[in-house]
C-alpha positions as CSV (number, residue, x, y, z in Angstrom):
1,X,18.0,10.8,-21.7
2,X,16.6,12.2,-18.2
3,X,19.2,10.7,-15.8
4,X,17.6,9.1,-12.6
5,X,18.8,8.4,-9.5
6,X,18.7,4.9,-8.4
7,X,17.0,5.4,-5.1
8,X,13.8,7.4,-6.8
9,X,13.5,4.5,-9.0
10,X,13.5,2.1,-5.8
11,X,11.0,3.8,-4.4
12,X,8.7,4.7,-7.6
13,X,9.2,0.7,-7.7
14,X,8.5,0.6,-3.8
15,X,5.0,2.3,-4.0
16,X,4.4,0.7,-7.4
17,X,4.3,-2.9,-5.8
18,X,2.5,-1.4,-2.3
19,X,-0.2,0.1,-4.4
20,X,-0.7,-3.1,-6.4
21,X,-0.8,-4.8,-3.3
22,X,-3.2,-2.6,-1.9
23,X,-5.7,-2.8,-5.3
24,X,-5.2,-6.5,-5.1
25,X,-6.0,-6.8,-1.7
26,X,-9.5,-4.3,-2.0
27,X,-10.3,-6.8,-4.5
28,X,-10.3,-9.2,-2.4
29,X,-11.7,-8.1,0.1
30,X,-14.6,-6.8,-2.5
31,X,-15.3,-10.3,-3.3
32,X,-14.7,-12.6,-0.2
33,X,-16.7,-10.6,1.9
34,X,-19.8,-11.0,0.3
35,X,-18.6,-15.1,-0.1
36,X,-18.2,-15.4,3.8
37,X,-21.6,-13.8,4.7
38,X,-23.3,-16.4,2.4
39,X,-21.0,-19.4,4.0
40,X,-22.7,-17.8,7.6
41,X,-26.0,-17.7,6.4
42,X,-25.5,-20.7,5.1
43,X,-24.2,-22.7,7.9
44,X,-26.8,-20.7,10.4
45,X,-29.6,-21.7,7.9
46,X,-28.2,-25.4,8.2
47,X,-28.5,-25.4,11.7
48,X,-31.3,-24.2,11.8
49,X,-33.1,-26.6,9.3
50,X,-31.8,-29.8,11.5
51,X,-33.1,-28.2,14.4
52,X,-36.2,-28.4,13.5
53,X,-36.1,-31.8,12.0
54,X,-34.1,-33.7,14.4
55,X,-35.2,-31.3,17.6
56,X,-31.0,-31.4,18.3
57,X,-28.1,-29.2,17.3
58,X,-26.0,-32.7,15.9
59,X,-23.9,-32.9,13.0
């Protein structure tokens, strides 16, 4: 039984749950990116389309 020091197994611990933070946060970065673009796009397309049917930008 390899004796460890309490510390090193704070800090394996420590960078354990930054790292996982870190994947989990690429993640979502991976996926809402691509989900806000198409809320833009979507919203710019929107105001686009009632320009040209009402002529004004209204809600």
């Amino acid at each position: 039984m390899i004796h460890l020091d309490p510390t090193i197994i704070r800090y394996i611990m420590m960078f354990t749950v930054v790292g996982l933070v870190l994947l989990a946060f690429t993640y979502l970065v991976k996926f809402v990116k691509p989900l806000i673009i198409a809320a833009i796009l979507i919203t710019i397309a929107y105001f686009l389309y009632r320009y040209t049917v009402t002529g004004t930008f209204s809600f």
